[in-house]
C-alpha positions as CSV (number, residue, x, y, z in Angstrom):
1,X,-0.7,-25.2,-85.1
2,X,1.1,-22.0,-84.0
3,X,-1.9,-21.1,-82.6
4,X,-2.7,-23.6,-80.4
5,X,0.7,-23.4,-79.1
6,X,0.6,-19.1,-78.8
7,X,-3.3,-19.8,-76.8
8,X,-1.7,-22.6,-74.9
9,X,1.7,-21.1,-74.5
10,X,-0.5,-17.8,-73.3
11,X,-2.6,-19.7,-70.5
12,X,0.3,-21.5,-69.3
13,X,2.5,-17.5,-68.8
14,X,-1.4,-16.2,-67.2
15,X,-1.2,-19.1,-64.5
16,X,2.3,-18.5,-64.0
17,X,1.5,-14.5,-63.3
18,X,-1.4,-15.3,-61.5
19,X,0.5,-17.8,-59.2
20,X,3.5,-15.7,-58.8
21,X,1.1,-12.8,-58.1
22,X,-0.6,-14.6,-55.3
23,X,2.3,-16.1,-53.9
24,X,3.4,-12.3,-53.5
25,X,0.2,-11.4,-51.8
26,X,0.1,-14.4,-49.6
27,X,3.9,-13.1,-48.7
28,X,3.2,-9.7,-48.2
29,X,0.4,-10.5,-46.0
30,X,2.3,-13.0,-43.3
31,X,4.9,-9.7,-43.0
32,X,2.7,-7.8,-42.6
33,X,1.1,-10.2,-39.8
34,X,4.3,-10.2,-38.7
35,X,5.3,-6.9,-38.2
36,X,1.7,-6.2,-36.4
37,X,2.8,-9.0,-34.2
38,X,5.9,-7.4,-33.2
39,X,4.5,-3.5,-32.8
40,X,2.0,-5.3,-30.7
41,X,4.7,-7.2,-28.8
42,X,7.2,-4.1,-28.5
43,X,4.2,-1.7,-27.2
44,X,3.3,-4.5,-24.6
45,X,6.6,-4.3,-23.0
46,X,6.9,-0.8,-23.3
47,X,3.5,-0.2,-21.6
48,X,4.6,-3.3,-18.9
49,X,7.9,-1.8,-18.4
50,X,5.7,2.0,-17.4
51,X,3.3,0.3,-15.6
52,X,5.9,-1.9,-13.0
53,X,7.7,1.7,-12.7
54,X,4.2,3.6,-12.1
55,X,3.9,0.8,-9.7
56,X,7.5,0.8,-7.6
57,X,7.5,4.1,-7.4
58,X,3.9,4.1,-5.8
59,X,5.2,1.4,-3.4
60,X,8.5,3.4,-2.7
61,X,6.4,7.2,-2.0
62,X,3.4,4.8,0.7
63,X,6.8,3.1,2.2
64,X,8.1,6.5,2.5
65,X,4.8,7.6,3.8
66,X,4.7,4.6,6.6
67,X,8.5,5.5,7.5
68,X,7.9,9.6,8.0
69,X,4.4,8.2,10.5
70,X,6.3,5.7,12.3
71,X,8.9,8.6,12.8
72,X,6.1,11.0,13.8
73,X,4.4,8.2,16.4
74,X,8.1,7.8,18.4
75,X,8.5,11.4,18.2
76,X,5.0,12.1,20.0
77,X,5.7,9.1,22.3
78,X,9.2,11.1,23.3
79,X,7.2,14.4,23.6
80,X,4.5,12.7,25.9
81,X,7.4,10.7,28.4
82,X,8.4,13.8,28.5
83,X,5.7,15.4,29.5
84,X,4.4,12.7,32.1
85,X,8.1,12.9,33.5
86,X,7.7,16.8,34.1
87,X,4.2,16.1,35.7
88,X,5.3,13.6,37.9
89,X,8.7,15.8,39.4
90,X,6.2,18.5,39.8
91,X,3.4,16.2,41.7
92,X,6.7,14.9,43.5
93,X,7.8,18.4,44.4
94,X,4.4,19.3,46.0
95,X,4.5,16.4,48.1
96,X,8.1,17.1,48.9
97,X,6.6,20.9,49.9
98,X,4.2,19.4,52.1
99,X,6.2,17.5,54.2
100,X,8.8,20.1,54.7
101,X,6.1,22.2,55.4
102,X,4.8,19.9,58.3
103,X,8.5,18.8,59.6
104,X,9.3,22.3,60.0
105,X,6.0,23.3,62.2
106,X,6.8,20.3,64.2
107,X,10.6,21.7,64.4
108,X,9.0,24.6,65.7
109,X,6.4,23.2,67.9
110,X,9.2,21.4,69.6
111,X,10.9,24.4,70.0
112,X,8.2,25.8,71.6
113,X,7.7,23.4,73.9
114,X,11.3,23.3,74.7
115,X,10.7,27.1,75.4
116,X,7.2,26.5,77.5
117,X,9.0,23.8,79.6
118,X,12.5,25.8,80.3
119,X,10.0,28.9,81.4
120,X,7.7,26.6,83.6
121,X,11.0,24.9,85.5
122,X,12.6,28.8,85.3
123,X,9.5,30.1,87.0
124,X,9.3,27.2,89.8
125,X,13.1,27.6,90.5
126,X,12.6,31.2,91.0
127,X,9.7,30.6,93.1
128,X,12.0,30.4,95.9
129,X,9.6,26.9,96.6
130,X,11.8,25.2,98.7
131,X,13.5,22.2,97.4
132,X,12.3,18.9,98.2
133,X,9.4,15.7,96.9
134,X,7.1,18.9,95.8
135,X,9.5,20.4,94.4
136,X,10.7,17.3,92.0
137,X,7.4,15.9,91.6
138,X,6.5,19.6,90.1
139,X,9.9,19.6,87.7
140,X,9.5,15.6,87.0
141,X,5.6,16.4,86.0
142,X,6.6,19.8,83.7
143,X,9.4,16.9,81.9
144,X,6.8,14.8,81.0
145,X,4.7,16.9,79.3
146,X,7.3,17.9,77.0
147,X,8.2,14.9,77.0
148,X,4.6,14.1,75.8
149,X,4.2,16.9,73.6
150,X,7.8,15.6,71.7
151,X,6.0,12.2,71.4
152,X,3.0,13.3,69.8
153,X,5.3,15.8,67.6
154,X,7.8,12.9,66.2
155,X,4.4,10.6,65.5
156,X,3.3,13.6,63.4
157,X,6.6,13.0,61.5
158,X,6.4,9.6,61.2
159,X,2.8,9.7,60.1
160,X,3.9,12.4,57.7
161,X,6.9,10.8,56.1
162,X,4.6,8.1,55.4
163,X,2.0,9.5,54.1
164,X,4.5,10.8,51.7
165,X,6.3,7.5,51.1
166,X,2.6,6.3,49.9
167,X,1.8,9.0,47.9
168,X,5.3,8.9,46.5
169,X,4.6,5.5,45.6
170,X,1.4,6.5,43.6
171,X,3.1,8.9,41.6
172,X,5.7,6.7,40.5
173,X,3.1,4.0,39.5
174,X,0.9,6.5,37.4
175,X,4.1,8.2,35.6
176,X,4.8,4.4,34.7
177,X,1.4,3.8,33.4
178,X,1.2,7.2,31.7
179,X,4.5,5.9,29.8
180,X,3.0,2.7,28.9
181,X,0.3,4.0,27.7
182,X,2.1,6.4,25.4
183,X,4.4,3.8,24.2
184,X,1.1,1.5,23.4
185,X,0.5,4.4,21.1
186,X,3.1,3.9,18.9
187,X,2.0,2.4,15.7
188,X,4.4,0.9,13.1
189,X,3.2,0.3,9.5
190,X,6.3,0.2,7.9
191,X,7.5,-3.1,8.7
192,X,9.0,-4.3,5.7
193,X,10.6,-2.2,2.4
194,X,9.0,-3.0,-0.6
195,X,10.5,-4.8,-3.5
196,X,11.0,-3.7,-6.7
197,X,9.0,-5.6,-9.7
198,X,10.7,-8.3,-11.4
199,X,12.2,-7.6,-14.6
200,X,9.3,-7.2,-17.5
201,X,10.5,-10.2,-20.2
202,X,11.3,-8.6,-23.0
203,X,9.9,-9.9,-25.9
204,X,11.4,-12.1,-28.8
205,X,11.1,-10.6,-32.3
206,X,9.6,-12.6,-35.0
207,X,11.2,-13.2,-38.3
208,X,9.4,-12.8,-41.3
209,X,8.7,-14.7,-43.6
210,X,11.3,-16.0,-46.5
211,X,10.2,-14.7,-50.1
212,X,8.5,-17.4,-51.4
213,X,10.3,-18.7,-55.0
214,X,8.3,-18.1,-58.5
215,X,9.8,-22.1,-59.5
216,X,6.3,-23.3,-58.4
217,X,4.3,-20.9,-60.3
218,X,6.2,-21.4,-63.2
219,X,6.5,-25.0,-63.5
220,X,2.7,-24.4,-62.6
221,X,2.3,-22.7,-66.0
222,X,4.2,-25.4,-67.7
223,X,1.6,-28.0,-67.0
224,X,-0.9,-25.4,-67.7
225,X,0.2,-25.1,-71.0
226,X,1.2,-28.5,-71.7
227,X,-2.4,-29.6,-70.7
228,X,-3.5,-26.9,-72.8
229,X,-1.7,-27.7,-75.8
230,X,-2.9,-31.4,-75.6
231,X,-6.1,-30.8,-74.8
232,X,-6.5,-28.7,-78.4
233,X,-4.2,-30.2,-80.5
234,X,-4.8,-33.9,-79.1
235,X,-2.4,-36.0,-77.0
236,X,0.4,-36.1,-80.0
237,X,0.0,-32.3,-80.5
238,X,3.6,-31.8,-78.6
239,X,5.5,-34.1,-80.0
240,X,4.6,-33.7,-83.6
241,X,5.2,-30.1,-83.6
242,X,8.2,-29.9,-81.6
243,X,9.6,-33.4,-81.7
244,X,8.5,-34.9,-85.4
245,X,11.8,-36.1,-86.8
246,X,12.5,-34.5,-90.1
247,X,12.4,-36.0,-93.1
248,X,16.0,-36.8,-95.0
249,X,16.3,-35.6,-98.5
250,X,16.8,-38.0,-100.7
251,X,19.7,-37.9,-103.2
């Protein structure tokens, strides 16, 4: 009897190891899951977090770029006005040269004329021709050809200080189109400033698993033995070795 209940007593303690043994495995393995989980989870958001800065600071050294080109694009636009404005006082001051140039011969055409027709009335006054109609037609007809000559003299002004009116004009009207042609271009990339990435999520940890309790291995073993014991010793095999009432002494 004792050993049925040390073989039975025996299986039921093995299936009690072996549960609590696997239930230990089983354990160790979900933490272990668990933990990979997390180190997987924890290296995500530490390579998200180094990519987004990777990333903002790329967006913040081209937005820099854009800025220093725009910068450069208004600064050759300035340099060129400039340089269209110095052209255009210098096409200006020619054309101011020319006319000067052409009132002043006429200024001294009419002086010379002035000076041919004082000689021509000085010579006929000292010609000791006697005054009278030959005498005045001769002065009135020496008058009207300076006369003449000033006419044709103060057209050659006029035409002149037209001529440079229109050419004026011109120079004006390229000097504009030079400057819009040099503020067309201007190119502008940077038109807005980049954001900065939104804020990587950072993960939530996962708790391991509780430590799971050897109660259910244990009672497991109980029924193992129990089954065991009956099994062998037959379906009494409990109860009359454990619970068989004793017999009284008689007296």
């Amino acid at each position: 009897m004792c050993t049925v209940a040390a073989l039975a007593i025996g299986l039921g303690g093995a299936q009690a190891i072996t549960g609590i043994q696997e239930q230990n495995r089983q354990h160790r393995a979900q933490v272990d899951a668990v933990n990979r989980s997390n180190a997987m989870a924890r290296q995500k958001y530490i390579n998200d977090i180094t990519i987004s800065a990777y990333n903002d600071q790329r967006k913040g050294e081209v937005f820099t770029a854009q800025l220093q080109a725009d910068a450069a694009a208004r600064s050759a636009y300035y340099q060129q006005k400039q340089i269209n404005q110095l052209e255009h006082n210098r096409a200006s001051e020619a054309a101011q040269a020319e006319l000067r140039e052409k009132v002043t011969k006429t200024m001294f055409d009419s002086q010379t004329n002035l000076a041919k027709a004082i000689k021509a009335q000085g010579s006929i006054l000292a010609s000791g021709q006697q005054a009278g109609q030959s005498m005045m037609l001769t002065l009135d007809d020496i008058e009207r050809e300076y006369g003449m000559a000033n006419a044709q003299l103060d057209a050659t002004i006029f035409d002149a200080t037209r001529a440079y009116g229109i050419k004026q004009f011109g120079l004006d009207l390229d000097n504009y189109a030079a400057n819009t042609t040099a503020y067309n271009n201007i190119s502008t990339s940077a038109y807005v400033a980049p954001t900065a990435s939104f804020m990587t999520e950072r993960p939530i940890e996962q708790k391991a698993p509780p430590k799971p309790s050897p109660l259910g291995p244990i009672l497991g073993g109980v029924s193992t033995a129990l089954s065991a014991g009956t099994a062998l010793g037959g379906e009494s095999y409990w109860q009359e070795t454990f619970f068989k009432p004793k017999p009284q002494p008689t007296g």
